[in-house]
Every structure is written in C-alpha cells, then in structure tokens.
CHARMM-style PDB file with segment names, atoms N, HN, CA, C and O in Angstrom:
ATOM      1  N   UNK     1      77.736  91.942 129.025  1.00  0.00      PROA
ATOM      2  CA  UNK     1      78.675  90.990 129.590  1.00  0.00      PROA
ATOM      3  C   UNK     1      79.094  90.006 128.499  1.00  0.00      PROA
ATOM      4  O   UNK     1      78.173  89.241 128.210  1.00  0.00      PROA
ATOM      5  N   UNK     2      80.296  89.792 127.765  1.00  0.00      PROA
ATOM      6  HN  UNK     2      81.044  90.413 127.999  1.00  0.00      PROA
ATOM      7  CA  UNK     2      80.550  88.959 127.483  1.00  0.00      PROA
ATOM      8  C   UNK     2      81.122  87.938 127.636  1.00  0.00      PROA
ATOM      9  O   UNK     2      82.170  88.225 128.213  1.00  0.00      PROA
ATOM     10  N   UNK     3      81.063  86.702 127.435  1.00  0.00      PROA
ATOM     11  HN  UNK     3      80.211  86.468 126.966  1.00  0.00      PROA
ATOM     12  CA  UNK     3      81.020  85.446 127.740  1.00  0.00      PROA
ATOM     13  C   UNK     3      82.372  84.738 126.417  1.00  0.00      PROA
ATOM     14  O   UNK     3      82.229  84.377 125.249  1.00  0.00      PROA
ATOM     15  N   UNK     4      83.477  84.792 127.235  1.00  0.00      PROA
ATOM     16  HN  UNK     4      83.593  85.085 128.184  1.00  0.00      PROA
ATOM     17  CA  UNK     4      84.844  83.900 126.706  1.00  0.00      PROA
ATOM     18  C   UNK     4      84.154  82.699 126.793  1.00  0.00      PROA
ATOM     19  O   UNK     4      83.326  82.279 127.601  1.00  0.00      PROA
ATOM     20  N   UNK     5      84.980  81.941 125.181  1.00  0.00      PROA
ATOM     21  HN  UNK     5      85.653  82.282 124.525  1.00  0.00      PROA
ATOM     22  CA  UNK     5      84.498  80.579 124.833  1.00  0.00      PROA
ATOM     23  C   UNK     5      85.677  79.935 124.288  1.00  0.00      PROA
ATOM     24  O   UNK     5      86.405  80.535 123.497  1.00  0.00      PROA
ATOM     25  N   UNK     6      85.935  78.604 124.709  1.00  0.00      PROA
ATOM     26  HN  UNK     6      85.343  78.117 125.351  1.00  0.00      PROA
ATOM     27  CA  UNK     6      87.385  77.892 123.846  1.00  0.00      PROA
ATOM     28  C   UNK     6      86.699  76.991 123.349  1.00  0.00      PROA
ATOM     29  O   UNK     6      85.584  76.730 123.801  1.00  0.00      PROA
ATOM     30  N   UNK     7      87.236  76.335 122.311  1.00  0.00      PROA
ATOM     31  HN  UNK     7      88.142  76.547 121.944  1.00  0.00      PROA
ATOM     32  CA  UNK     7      86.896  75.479 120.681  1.00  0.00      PROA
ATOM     33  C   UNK     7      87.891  74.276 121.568  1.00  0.00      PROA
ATOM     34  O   UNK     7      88.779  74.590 122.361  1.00  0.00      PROA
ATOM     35  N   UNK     8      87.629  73.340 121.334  1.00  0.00      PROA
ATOM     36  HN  UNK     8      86.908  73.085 120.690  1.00  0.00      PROA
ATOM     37  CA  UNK     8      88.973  71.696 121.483  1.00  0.00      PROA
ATOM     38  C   UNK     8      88.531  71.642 120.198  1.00  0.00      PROA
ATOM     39  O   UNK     8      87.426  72.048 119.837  1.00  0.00      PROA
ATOM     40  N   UNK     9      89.363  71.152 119.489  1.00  0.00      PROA
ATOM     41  HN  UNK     9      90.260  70.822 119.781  1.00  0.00      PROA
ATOM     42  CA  UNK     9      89.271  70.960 118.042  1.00  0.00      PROA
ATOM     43  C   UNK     9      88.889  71.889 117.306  1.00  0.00      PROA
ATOM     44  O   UNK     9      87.921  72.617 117.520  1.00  0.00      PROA
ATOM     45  N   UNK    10      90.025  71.948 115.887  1.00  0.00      PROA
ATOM     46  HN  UNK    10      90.812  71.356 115.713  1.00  0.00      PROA
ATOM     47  CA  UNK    10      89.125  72.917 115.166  1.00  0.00      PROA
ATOM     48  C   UNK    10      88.861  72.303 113.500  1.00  0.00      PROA
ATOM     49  O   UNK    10      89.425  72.533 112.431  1.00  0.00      PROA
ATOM     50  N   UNK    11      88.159  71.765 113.748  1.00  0.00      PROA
ATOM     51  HN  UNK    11      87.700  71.578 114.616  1.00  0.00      PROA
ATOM     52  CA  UNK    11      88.188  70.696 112.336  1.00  0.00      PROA
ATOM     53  C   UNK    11      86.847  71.445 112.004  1.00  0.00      PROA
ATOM     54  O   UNK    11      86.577  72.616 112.273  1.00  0.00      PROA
ATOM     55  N   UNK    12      85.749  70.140 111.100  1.00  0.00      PROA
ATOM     56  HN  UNK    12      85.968  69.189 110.882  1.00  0.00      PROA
ATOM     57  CA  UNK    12      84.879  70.929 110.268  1.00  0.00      PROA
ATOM     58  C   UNK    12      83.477  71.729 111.730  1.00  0.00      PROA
ATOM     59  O   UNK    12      82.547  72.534 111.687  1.00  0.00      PROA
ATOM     60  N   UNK    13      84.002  71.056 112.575  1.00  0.00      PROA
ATOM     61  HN  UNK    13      84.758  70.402 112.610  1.00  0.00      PROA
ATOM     62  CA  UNK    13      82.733  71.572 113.305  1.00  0.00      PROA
ATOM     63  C   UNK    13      83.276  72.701 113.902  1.00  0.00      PROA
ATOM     64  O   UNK    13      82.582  73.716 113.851  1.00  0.00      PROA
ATOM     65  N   UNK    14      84.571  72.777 114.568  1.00  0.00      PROA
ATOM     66  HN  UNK    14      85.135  71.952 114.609  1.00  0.00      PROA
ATOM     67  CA  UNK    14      85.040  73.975 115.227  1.00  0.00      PROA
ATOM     68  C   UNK    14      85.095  75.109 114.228  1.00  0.00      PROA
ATOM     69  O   UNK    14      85.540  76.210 114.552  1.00  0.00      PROA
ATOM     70  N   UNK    15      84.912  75.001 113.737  1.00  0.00      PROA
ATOM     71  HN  UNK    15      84.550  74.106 113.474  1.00  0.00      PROA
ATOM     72  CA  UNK    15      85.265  75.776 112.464  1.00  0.00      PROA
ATOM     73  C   UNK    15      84.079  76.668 112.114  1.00  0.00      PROA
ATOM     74  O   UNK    15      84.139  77.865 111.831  1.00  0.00      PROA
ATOM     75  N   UNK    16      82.808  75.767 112.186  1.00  0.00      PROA
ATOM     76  HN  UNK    16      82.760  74.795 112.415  1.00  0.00      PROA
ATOM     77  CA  UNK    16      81.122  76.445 111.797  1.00  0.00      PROA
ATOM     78  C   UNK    16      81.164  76.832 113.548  1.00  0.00      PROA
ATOM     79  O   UNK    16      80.808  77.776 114.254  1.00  0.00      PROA
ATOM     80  N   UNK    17      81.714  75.714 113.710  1.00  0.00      PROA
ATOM     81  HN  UNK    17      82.003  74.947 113.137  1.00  0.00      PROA
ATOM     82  CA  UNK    17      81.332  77.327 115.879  1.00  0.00      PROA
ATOM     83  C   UNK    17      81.953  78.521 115.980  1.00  0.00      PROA
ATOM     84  O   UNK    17      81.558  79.516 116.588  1.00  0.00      PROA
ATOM     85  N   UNK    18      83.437  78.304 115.046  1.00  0.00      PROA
ATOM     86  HN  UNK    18      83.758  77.496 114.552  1.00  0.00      PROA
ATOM     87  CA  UNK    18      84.208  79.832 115.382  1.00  0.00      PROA
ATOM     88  C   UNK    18      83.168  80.876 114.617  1.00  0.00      PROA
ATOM     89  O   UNK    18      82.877  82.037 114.905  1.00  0.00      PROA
ATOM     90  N   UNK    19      82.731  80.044 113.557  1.00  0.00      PROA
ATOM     91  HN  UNK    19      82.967  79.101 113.322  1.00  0.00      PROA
ATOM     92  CA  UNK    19      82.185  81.438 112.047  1.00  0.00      PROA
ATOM     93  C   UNK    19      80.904  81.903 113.122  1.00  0.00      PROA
ATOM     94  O   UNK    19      80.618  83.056 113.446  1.00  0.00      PROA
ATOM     95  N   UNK    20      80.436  81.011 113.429  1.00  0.00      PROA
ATOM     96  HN  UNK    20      80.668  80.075 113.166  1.00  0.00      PROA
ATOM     97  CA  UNK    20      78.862  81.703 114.189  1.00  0.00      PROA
ATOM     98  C   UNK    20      79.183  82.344 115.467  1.00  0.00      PROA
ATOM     99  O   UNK    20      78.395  83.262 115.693  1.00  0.00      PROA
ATOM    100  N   UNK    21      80.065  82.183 116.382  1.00  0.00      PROA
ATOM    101  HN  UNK    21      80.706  81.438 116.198  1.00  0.00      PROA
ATOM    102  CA  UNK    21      80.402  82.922 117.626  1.00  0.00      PROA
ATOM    103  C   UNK    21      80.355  83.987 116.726  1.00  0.00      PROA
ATOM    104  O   UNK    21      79.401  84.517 116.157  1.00  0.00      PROA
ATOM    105  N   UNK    22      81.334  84.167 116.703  1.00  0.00      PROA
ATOM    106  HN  UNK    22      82.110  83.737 117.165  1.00  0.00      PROA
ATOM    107  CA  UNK    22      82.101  85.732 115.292  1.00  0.00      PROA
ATOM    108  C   UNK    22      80.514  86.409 115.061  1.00  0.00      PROA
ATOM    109  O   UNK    22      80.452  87.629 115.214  1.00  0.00      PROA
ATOM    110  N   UNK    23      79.142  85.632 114.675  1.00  0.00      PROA
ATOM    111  HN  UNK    23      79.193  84.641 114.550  1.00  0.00      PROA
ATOM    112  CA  UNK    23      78.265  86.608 114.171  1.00  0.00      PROA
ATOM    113  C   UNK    23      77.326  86.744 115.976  1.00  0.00      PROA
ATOM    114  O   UNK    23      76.392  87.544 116.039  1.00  0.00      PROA
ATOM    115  N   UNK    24      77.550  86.252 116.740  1.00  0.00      PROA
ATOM    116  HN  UNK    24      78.308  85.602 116.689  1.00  0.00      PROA
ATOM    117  CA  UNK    24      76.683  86.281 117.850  1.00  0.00      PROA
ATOM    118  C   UNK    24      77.529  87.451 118.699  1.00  0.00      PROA
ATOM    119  O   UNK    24      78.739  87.395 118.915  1.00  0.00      PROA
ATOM    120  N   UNK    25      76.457  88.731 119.219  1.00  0.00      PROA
ATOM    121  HN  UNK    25      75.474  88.776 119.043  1.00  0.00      PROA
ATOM    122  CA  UNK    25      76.993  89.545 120.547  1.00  0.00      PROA
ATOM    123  C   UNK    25      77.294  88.726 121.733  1.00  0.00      PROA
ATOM    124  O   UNK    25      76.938  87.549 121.797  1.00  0.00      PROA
ATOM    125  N   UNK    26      77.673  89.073 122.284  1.00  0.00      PROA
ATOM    126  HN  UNK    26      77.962  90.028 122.232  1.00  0.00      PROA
ATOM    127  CA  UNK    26      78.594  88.766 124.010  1.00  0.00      PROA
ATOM    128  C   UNK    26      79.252  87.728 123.600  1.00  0.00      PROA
ATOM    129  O   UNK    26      79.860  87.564 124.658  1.00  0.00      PROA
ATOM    130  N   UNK    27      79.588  86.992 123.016  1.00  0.00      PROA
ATOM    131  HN  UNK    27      79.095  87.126 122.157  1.00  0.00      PROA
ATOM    132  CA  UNK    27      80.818  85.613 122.660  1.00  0.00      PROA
ATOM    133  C   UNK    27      82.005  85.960 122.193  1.00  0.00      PROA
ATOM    134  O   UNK    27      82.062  86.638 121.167  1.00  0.00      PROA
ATOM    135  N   UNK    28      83.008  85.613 122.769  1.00  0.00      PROA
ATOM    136  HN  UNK    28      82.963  85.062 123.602  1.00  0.00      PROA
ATOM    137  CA  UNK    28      84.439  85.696 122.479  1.00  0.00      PROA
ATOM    138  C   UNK    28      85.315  84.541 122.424  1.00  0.00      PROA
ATOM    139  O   UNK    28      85.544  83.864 123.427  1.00  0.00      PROA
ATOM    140  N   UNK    29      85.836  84.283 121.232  1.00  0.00      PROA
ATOM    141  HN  UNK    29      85.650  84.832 120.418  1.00  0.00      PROA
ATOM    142  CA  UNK    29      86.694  83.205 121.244  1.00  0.00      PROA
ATOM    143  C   UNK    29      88.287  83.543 121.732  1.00  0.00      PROA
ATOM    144  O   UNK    29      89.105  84.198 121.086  1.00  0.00      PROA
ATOM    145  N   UNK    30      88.463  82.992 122.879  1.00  0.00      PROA
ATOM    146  HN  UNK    30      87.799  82.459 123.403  1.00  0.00      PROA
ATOM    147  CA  UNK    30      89.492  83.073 123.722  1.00  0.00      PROA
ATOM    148  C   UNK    30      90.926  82.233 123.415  1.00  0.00      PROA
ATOM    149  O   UNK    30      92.136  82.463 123.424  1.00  0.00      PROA
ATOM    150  N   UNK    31      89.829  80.896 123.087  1.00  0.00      PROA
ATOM    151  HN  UNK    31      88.846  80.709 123.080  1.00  0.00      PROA
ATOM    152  CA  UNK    31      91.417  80.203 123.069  1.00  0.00      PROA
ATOM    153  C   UNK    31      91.040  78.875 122.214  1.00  0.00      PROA
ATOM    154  O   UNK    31      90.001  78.313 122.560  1.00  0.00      PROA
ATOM    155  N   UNK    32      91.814  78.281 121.072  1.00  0.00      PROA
ATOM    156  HN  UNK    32      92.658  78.738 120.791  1.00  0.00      PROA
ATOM    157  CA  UNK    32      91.713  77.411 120.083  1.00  0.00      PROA
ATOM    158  C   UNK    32      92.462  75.914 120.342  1.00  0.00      PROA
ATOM    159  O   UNK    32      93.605  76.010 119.894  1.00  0.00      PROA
ATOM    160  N   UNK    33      92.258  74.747 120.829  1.00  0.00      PROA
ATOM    161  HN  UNK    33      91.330  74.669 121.193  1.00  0.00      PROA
ATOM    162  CA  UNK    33      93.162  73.609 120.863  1.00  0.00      PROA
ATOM    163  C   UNK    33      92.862  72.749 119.917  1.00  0.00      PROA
ATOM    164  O   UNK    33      91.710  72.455 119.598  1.00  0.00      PROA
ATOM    165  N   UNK    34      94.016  72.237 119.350  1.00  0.00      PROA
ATOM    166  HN  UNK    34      94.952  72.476 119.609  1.00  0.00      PROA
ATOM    167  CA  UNK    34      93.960  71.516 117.950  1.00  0.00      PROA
ATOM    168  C   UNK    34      95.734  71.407 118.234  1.00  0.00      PROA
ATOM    169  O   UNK    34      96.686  72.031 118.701  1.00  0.00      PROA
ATOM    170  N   UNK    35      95.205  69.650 117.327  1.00  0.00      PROA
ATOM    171  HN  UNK    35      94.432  69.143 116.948  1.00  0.00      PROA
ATOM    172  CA  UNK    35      96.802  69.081 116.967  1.00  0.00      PROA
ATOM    173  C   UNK    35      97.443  70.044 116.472  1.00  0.00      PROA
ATOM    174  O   UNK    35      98.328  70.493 117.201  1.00  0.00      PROA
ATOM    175  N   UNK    36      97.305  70.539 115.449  1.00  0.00      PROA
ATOM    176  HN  UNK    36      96.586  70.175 114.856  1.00  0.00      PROA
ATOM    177  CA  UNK    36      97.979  71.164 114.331  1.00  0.00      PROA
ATOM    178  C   UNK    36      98.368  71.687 114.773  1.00  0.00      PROA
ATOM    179  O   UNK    36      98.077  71.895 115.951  1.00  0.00      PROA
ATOM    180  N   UNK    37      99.910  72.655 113.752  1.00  0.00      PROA
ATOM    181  HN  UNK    37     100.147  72.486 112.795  1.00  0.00      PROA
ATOM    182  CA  UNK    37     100.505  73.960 114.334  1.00  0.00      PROA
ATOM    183  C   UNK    37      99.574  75.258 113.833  1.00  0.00      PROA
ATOM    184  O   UNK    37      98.708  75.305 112.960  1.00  0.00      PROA
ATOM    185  N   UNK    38      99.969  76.049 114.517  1.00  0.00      PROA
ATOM    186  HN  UNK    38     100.672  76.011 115.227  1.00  0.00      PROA
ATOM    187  CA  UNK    38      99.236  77.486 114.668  1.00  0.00      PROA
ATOM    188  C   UNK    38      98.980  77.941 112.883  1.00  0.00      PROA
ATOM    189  O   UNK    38      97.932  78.447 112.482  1.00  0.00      PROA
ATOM    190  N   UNK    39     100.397  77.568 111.830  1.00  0.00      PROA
ATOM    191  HN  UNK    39     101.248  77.156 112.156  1.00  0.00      PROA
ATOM    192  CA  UNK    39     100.212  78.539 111.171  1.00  0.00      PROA
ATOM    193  C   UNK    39      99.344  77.656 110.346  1.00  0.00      PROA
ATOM    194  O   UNK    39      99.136  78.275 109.303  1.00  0.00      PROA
ATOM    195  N   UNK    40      98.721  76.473 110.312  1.00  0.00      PROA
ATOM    196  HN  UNK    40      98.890  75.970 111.160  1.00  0.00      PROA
ATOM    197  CA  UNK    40      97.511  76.024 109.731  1.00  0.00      PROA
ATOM    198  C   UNK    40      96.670  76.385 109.670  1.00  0.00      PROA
ATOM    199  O   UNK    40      96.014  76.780 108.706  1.00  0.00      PROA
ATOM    200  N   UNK    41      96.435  76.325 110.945  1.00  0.00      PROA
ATOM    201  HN  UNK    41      96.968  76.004 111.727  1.00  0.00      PROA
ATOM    202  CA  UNK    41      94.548  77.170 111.625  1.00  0.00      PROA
ATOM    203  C   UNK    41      94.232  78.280 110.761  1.00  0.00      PROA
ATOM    204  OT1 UNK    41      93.202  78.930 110.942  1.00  0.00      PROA
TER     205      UNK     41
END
C-alpha cells in the first residue's frame, strides 16, 4: 500500500524530505506547494 505525501514548502527542509521519501518504499510524492514558479523547483 502506498501512502501519497505533499511537501508545503520546498526550501532546505522540503527538499531533504523529497530526497528521503524517493529512498523509502510505500511513499509517494504527490503534490509540491511553494511560492516559486514550477520551473525553479
């Protein structure tokens, strides 16, 4: 079963949560909110 996850912010901490979801089974990053525009991220 995996388990969808959204980030609010993606600064220096969202950033070490996206890299470690990415190495953990059942976690999926679904959806990213941050000021910035997309082609930053």
């Amino acid at each position: 079963m995996t388990v969808k996850v959204g980030i609010n912010g993606f600064g220096r901490i969202g950033r070490l949560a996206f890299r470690r979801i990415q190495d953990v089974e059942g976690l999926e990053v679904v959806a990213i909110n941050d000021l910035t525009d997309a082609k930053q991220l």
